[in-house]
C-alpha positions in Angstrom: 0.0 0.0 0.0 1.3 3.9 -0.7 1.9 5.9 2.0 -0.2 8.3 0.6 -2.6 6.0 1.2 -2.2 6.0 4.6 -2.6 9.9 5.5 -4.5 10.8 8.4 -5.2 7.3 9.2 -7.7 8.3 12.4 -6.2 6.7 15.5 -2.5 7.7 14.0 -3.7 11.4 13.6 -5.0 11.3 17.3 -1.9 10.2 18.8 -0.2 13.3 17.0 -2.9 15.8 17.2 -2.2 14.8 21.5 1.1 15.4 20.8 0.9 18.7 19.5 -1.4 19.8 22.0 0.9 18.3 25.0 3.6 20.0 23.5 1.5 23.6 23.3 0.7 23.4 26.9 4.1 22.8 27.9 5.2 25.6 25.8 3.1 28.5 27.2 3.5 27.1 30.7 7.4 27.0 30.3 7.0 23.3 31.2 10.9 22.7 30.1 10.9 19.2 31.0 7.8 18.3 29.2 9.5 19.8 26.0 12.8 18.2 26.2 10.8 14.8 26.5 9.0 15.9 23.3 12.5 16.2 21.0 14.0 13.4 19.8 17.5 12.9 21.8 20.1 13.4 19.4 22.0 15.4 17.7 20.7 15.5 14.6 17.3 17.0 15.8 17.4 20.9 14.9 15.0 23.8 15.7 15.1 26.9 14.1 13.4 29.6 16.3 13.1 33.4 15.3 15.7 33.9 17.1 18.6 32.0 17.3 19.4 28.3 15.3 20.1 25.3 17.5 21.5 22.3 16.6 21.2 18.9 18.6 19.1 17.8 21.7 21.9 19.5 24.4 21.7 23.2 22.4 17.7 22.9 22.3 17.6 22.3 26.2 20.2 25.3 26.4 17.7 27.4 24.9 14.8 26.5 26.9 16.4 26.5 30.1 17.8 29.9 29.9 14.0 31.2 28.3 12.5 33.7 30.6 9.3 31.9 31.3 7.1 34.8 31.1 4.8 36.2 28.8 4.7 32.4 26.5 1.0 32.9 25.9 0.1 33.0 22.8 -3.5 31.7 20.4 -3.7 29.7 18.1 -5.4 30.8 14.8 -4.8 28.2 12.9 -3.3 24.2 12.9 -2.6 21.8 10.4 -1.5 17.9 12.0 -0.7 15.7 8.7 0.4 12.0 9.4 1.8 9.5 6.6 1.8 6.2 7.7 2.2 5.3 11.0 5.5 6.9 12.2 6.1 10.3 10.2 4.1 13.5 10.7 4.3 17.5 10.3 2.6 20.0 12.5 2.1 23.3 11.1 0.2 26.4 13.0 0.3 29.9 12.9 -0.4 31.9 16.2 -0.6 35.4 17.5 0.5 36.9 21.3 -1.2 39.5 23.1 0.2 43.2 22.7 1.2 41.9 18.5 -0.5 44.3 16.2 -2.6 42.5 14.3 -0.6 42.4 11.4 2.2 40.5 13.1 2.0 36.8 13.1 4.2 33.7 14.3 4.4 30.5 12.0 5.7 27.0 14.0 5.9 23.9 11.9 7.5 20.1 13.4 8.2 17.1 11.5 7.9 13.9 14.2 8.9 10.8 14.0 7.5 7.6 16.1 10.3 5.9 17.8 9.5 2.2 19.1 11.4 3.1 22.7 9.8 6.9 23.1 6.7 7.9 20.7 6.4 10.2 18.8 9.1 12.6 18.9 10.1 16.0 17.5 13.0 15.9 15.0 12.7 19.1 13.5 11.3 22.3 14.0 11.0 25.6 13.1 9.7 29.4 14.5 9.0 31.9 12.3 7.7 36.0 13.3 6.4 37.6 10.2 4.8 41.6 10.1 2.0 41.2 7.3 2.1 44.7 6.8 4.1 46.3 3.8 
């Protein structure tokens, strides 16, 4: 069978779609460990933020440990969860934080992987700010 076949299979989508939302609520409540658990350990995971460009697990947990864990709130306007198969997925959602005029907006996107020993895990990610207006 194709894997594109097998997108958004239902009980595959859940378990991702549970996994995004874990990993929002450890995000806005600066839940560190939560979000370490949630990258893959190694150091060929990367996240590209808006500010800075990290490169294996022990740079990502760097970054988040030296975060000010203050003013992380932030709404979602809009998410996209797209599984193929059973063990490969992207996340994709744009957001907005209070005080942001409303032509400002921040873009997030993941690709995961399920490992047999962990879950799903985040291998790659990637935080974007963009000012809408010209």
């Amino acid at each position: 069978m194709s894997v594109l076949m097998d997108i958004n299979r239902p009980e595959t989508h859940a378990e991702v779609t549970e996994v995004f939302y874990r990993y929002e609520t450890a995000l806005v409540t600066n839940d560190v460990e939560t979000l370490d658990a949630l990258f893959w350990a190694s150091d060929q995971t990367i996240r590209l933020g808006a500010s800075e460009n990290l490169f294996g697990q022990d740079e990502i947990l760097a970054f988040r440990k030296a975060r000010p864990g203050v003013g992380l709130a932030r709404r979602l306007e809009r998410v996209v969860i797209t599984t193929f198969g059973d063990n490969f997925a992207t996340t994709n959602a744009v957001f907005t934080r209070a005080g942001w005029p409303a032509s400002r907006t921040g873009r997030q996107s993941q690709s995961l992987i399920k490992v047999p020993a962990t879950g799903w895990q985040i291998v790659s990610a990637h935080v974007s700010i963009v000012d809408l207006e010209k």
